[in-house]
N, C-alpha and C positions, 0 to 999 in steps of 0.2 A: 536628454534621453530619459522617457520617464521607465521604471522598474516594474517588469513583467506581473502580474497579476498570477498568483500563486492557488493552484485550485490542488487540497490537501485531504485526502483520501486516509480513512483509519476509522476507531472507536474511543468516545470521548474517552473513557474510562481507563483507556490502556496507555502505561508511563510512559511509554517513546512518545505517542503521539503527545501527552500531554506537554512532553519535554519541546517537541519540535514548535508545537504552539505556544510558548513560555518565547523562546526564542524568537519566529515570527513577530510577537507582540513587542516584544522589547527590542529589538530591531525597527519599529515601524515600519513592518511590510504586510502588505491586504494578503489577504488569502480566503479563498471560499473554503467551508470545511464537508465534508461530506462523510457523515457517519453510516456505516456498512447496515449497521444495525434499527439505527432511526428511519434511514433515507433509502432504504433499500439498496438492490443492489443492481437493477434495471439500469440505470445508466452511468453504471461503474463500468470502464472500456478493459473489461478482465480480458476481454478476449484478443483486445489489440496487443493486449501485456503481455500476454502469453506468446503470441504471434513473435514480437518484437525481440522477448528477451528469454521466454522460455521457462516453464513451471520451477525449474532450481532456483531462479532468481528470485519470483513473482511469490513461490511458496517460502513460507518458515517454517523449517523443517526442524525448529529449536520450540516450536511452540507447543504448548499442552493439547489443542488442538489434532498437531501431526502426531506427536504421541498415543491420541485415544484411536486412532486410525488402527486396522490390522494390518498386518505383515502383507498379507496379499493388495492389500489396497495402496501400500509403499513402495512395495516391490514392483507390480503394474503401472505405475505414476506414468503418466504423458500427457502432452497439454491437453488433450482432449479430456482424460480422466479430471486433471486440474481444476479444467474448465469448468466440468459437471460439482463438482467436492465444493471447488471455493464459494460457487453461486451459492450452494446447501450450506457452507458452513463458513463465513466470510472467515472468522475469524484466522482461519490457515493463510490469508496473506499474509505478505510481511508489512509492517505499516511502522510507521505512516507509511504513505505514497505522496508525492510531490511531483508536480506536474505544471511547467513554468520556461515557457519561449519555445516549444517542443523537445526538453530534456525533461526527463522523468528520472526518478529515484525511487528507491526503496530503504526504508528504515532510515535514521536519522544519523547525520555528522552534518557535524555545524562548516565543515568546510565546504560539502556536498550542498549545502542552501544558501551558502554564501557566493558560491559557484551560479547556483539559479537566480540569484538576485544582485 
């Protein structure tokens, strides 16, 4: 049985992702990386995430990101708004993203990619 092919959604720069790619490597497991910011955001599947699992999960609402946000822009939150914000401002997902056999995750535990792989 060979090990699902790992396509890893986030920004080089930010320590989870960096964390889950440390991991990934040392592990020897492949993974496409897809940076919000490099690689745009056109064929990042925001809108199946949202669909799937719903802006509370899909957003980090711990990030400095949802923080610069206004009150009414938090308070109104639904995936539609989500949908519009994250395209504008990647950085309000939560990331990484992992995406491997058709399970997806959000934010990094090493149980949760050991589970994918």
């Amino acid at each position: 049985m060979t090990k699902p092919s790992i396509a890893l959604y986030g920004i080089a720069n930010c320590d989870t992702v960096k964390k889950a790619r440390k991991w990934l490597e040392k592990n020897g497991i492949e993974y496409r990386f897809h940076d919000f910011r490099q690689d745009g955001m056109e064929t990042v599947p925001l809108e199946s995430w949202l669909k799937d699992f719903g802006w509370q999960e899909v957003l980090n609402r711990r990030s400095t990101s949802w923080r610069a946000l206004d009150d009414e822009q938090k308070n109104g939150m639904d995936d539609e708004t989500a949908l519009a914000l994250a395209a504008e401002i990647p950085t309000l997902i939560k990331r990484p993203v992992a995406i491997a056999g058709g399970e997806t995750r959000f934010g990094f535990k090493e149980a949760d990619y050991k589970a994918l792989t």
